[in-house]
C-alpha positions in Angstrom: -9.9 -9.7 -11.4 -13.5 -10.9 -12.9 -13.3 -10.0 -17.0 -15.8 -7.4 -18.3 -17.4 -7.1 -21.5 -16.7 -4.4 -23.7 -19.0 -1.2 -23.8 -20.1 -0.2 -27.7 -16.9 2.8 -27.7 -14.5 0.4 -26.5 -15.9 -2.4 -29.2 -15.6 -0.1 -32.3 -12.2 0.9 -31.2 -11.2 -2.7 -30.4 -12.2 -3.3 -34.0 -10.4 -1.0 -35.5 -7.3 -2.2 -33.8 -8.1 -5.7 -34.9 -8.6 -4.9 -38.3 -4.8 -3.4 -38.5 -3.2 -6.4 -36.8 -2.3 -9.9 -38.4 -1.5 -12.9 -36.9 2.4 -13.8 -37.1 3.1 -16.9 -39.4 3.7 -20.1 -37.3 2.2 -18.3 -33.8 -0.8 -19.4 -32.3 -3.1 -16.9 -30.7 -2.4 -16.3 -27.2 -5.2 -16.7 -25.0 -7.6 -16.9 -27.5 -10.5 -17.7 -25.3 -10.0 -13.9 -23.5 -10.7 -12.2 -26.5 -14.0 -10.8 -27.6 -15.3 -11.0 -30.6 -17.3 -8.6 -32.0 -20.4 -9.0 -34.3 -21.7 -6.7 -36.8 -25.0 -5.4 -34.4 -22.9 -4.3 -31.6 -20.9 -2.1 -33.9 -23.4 -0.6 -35.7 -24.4 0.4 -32.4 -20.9 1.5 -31.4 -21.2 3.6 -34.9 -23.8 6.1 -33.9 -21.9 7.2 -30.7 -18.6 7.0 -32.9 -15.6 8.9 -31.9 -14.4 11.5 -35.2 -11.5 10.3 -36.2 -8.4 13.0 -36.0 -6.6 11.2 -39.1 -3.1 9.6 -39.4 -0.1 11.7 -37.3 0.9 13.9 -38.4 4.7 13.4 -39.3 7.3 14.6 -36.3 9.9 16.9 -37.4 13.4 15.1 -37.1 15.1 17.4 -34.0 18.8 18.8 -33.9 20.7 16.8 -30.6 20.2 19.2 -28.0 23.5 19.7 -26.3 23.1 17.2 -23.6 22.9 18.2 -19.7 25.7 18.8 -17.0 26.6 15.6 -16.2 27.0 13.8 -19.3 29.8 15.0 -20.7 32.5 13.2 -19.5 34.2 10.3 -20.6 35.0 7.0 -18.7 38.6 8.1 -17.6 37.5 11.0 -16.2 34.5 9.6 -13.7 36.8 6.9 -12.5 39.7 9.3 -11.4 36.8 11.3 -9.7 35.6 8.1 -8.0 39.1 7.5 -6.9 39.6 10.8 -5.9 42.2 11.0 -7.7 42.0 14.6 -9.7 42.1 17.5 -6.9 40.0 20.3 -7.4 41.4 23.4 -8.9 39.6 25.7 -6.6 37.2 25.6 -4.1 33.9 27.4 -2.6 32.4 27.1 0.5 29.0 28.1 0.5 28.8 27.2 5.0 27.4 30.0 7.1 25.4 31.5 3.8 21.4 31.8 3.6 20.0 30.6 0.3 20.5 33.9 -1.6 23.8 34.6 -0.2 25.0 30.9 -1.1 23.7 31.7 -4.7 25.6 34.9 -5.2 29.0 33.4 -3.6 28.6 30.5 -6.2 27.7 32.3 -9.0 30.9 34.6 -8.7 32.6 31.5 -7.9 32.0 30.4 -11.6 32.9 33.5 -12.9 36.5 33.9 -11.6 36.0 29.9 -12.9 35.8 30.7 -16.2 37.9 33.9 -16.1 40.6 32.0 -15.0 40.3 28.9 -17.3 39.9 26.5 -14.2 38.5 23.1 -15.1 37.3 21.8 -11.8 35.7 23.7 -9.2 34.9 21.4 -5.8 31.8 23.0 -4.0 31.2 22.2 -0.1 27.6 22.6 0.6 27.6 20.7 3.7 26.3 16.8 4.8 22.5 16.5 4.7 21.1 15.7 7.9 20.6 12.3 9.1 17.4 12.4 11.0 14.6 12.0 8.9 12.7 15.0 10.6 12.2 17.9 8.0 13.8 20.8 9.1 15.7 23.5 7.2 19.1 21.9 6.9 20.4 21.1 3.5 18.4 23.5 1.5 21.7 24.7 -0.5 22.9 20.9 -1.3 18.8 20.7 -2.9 18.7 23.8 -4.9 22.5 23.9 -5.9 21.3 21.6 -9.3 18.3 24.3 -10.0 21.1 27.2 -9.5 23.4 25.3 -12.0 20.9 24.9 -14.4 19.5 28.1 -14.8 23.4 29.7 -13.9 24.5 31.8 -16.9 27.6 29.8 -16.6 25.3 26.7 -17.2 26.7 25.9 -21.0 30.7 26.1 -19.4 29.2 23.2 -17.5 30.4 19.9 -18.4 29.6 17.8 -15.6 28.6 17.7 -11.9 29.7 14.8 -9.6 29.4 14.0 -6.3 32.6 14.7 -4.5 35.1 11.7 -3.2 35.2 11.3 0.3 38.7 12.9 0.8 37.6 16.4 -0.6 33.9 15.9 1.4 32.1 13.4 0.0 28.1 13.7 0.2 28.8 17.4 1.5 30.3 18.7 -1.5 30.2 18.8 -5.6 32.4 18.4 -8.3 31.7 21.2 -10.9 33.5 20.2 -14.1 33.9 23.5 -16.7 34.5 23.2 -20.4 37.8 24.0 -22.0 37.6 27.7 -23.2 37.4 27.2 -27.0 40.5 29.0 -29.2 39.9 30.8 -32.0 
């Protein structure tokens, strides 16, 4: 790609930049013979179609942690008896045979008796997606389950959401983790 030179906007603010950088002790420029230097005339000419400046930042506020999302929640010990498949599920909902809004509903009261109950690990079958690549309308629970989760009013009982081992369905099915209830 064939350099260009730099139009009178791009100079002044090129020269500003410069201005604020130093060279590191003991470090030789690298490619030097890339860089453009400007002279005085072009950025007096760069001056008259100068960009206001806005100021320094202004300073960010420092943020609380937000809780962090389903799915990060769990600690080593857990995610490698999951990948073994060695936890079994608590309970289990199977959301086959259901359109979208019917699938919602069972799985929303599915968290609900969940949490009711004080179960910690709920295994949800969704089904395998399909394995031709032609779009059709196969697999549209398994897609919007995470969106259902996420706006779920059961969404901060959620610890964490893993794919399911292969014995209790594999790439058909979820893990839901829940939170302990809290005491007192």
């Amino acid at each position: 790609m064939a350099a260009r030179s730099l139009n009178p906007d791009e100079a002044e603010i090129w020269a500003k930049v410069a201005a604020t950088v130093r060279r590191m002790e003991g470090r030789a420029v690298a490619n030097a013979d890339r860089v453009q230097r400007v002279d005085a005339t072009s950025l007096s000419k760069a001056k008259k179609l100068a960009i206001p400046s806005a100021g320094p930042l202004p300073q960010q506020p420092q943020k609380t942690p937000s809780p962090k999302a389903p799915g990060e929640h769990l600690d080593g010990g857990w995610d490698r008896r999951l990948r073994k498949g060695v936890i079994a599920p608590d309970r289990s909902v199977d959301l086959h045979g259901h359109n979208l809004a019917g699938a919602h509903h069972a799985l929303d009261m599915a968290l609900e008796r969940a949490v009711a109950d004080g179960i910690r690990m709920l295994l949800v079958i969704t089904g395998k997606p399909p394995r031709d690549p032609v779009p059709h309308r196969r697999g549209l629970i398994r897609a919007a389950i995470g969106d259902w989760l996420a706006s779920s009013r059961h969404a901060g009982r959620i610890a964490a959401i893993r794919n399911a081992h292969p014995r209790h369905g594999g790439s058909g099915a979820l893990y839901i983790i829940l939170r302990r209830a809290r005491t007192g």
